[in-house]
N, C-alpha and C positions, 0 to 999 in steps of 0.2 A: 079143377074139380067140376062135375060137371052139374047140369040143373039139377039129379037127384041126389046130389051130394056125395057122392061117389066119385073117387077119382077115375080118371082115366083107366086102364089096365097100362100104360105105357109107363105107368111113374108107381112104383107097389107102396107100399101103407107098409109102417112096420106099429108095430105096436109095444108097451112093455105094459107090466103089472105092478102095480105099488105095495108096500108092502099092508093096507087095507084091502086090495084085493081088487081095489079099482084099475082098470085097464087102462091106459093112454096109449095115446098115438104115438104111431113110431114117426121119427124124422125122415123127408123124405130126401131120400138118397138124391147128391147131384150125377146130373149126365157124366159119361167118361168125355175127354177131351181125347177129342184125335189127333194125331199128330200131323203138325203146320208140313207143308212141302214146300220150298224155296224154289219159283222158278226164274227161273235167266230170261234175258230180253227175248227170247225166242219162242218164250212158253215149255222150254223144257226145266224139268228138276234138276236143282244141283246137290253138287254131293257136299253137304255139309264137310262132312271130316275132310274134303281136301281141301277146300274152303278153305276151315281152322290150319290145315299143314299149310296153307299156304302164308297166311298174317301169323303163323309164328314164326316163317320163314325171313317174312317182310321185315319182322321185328328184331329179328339176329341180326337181319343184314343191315338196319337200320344200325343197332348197338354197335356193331363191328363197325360200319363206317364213320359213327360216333368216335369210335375208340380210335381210328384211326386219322380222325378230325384231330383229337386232342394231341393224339403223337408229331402230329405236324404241326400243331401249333406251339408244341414245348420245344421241337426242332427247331421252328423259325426263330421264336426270344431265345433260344440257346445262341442262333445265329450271328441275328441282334444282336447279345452281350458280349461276343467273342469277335466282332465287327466293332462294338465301339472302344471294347479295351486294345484293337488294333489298331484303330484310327488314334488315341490317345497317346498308346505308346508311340505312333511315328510323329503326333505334334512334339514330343518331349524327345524324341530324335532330333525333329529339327530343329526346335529352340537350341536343347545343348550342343546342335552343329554350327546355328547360329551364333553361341556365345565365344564358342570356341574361334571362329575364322574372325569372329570381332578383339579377340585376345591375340589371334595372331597378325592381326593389323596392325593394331596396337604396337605390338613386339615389332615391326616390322619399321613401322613410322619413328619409333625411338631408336633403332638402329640406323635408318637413313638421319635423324637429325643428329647424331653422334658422327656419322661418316661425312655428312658436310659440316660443323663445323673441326671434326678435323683437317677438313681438306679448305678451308678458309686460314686455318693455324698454319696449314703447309705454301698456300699461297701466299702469304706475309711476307716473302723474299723482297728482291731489287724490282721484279714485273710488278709488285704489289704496290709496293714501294711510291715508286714513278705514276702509277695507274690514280694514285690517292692524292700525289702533290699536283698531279696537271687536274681532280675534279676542286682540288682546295684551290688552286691559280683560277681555275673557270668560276667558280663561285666568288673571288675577290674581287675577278675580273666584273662580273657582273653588277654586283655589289656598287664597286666603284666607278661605272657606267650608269646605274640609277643615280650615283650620290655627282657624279659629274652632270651632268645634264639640270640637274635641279641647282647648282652653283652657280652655273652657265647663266640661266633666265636671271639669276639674280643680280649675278658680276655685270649684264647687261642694263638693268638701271642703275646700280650701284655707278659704274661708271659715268651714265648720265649727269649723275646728280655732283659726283665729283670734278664732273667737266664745268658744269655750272659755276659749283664753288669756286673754281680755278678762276674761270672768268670774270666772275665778280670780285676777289681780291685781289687781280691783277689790276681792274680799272682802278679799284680804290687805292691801289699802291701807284698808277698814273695820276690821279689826281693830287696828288701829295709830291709829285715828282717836284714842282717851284722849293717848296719847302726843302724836301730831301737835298738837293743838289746845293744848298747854301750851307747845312749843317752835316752832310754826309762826303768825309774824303772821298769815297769811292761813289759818284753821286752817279755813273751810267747806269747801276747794278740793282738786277731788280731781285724782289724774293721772297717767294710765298709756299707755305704750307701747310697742306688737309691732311686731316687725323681720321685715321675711321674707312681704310681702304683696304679693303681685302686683293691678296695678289691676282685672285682672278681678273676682277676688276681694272687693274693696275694696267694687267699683259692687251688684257681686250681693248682699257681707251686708250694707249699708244702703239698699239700695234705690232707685242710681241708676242711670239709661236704660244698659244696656246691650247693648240690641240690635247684630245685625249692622249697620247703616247708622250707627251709633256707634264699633262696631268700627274700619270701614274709614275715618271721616272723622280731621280731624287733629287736634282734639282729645283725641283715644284718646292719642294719641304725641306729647301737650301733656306738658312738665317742668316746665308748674310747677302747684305746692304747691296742693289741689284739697279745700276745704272744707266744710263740710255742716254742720248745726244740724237734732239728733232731737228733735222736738218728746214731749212727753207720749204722746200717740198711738202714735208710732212705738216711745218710749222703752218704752213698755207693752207694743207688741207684740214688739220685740224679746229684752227681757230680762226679762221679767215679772215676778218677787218674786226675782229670782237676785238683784240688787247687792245684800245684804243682811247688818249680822250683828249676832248677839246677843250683847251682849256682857255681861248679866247679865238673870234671869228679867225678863220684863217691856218691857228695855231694847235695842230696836233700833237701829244705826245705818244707814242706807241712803243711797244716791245718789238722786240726784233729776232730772228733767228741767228744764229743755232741758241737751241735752247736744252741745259741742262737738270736731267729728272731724276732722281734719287728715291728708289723704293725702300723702305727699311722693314722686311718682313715681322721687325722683332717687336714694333711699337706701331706695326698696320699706317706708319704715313709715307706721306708723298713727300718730295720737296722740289720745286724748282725753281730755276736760276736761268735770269735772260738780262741782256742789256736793253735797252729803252734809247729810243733819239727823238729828236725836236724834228716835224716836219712841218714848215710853212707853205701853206698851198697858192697863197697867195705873192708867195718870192717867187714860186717854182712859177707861178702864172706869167707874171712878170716876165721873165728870163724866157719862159718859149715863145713869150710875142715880142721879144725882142731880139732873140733870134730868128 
């Protein structure tokens, strides 16, 4: 409106009438709006409507490639599920091909141990026979080669201690010879015997065969009464100047060879038998310086 209070001419006045008759102003109309022009980076205008043809274009082809997003991905879990019930079904192929060639093992293993001990029932013959008595001979044999060797160590003192005895009741039956000789008809005859001798023993302190092949034959485990005659030689090497005794300066009584030994397996003793003479050393002195 301008200083006179009048509007412009560019903007009209409307007016209406009330129904006292008073006049009022009309509202004043707004401008028309012209139509926007869209233009491109170049400053020229673009065509709307191919514009819109074209983003509805964008938006089909977007929906279509949506849709054929989803058909590919119901394809692929289709794939997936027909992929793992294939892989399933060939573990359960192979378990039951597994249990299967374990059953024919099985089957297989029970018929080989059915087929050799048949064929052990068949070799029970005379080869079997023979093959069985020379491992039972090899096993006795061995057996009796531990149990020899441990007898042996022992027949080795045992006899010791038997030699000992011997020699100690032969003096004591020398020293009693004065006495013997006055009360005993048969007064040369000497005679002593130890208890408690095993035949190992026996064979090893007088010097009969007692090797292993003695050991195991049957005369080893013969009961009867098993005698022997120490000649001089033996007598010599055995007990050398032990039978002996003095029984006054000069006057020696001793045992003599051959001397007789009586084993009796069946009461483990010894016995033996020797004659005894008077040696004066001092006649015998005598006599070589007088010859």
């Amino acid at each position: 409106m301008g200083p006179s209070g009048v509007p412009p001419p560019s903007i009209p006045m409307t007016s209406t009438t009330t129904l006292n008759g008073v006049q009022q102003p009309r509202k004043r109309a707004r401008p028309s709006q012209r139509a926007v022009t869209m233009l491109d980076e170049n400053g020229q205008p673009v065509n709307a409507t191919a514009l819109l043809a074209d983003i509805k274009k964008e938006k089909a082809e977007k929906a279509a490639l949506e849709e054929k997003n989803a058909g590919l991905r119901k394809r692929v879990q289709r794939m997936l599920i027909e992929n793992d019930e294939v892989r399933v079904k060939a573990k359960n192929e192979v378990v039951a091909a597994q249990e299967k060639a374990q059953r024919e093992i099985a089957e297989a293993q029970n018929q080989l141990a059915v087929a050799r001990a048949k064929l052990r029932l068949q070799e029970r013959g005379p080869d079997a026979q023979v093959e069985s008595l020379k491992k039972g001979e090899a096993d006795r044999t061995a057996l009796l080669t531990t149990r020899y060797r441990g007898e042996c160590r022992i027949a080795a003192a045992d006899a010791q201690r038997v030699l000992d005895s011997v020699v100690g009741m032969f003096r004591t039956k020398l020293r009693q010879v004065g006495r013997m000789s006055r009360d005993s008809a048969d007064k040369s005859q000497l005679e002593v015997a130890s208890d408690g001798v095993r035949r190992l023993a026996f064979m090893k302190l007088f010097g009969l065969a007692h090797d292993f092949a003695f050991y195991m034959s049957a005369a080893f485990h013969s009961q009867e009464p098993v005698r022997h005659t120490i000649e001089q030689e033996q007598f010599t090497e055995l007990f050398g100047n032990s039978l002996c005794h003095e029984e006054r300066a000069g006057l020696f009584y001793v045992a003599t060879a051959p001397m007789l030994v009586v084993f009796d397996p069946n009461a483990d003793n010894v016995v033996l038998k020797c004659e005894w003479a008077e040696q004066n050393a001092l006649r015998d002195l005598a006599r070589t310086i007088r010859f």
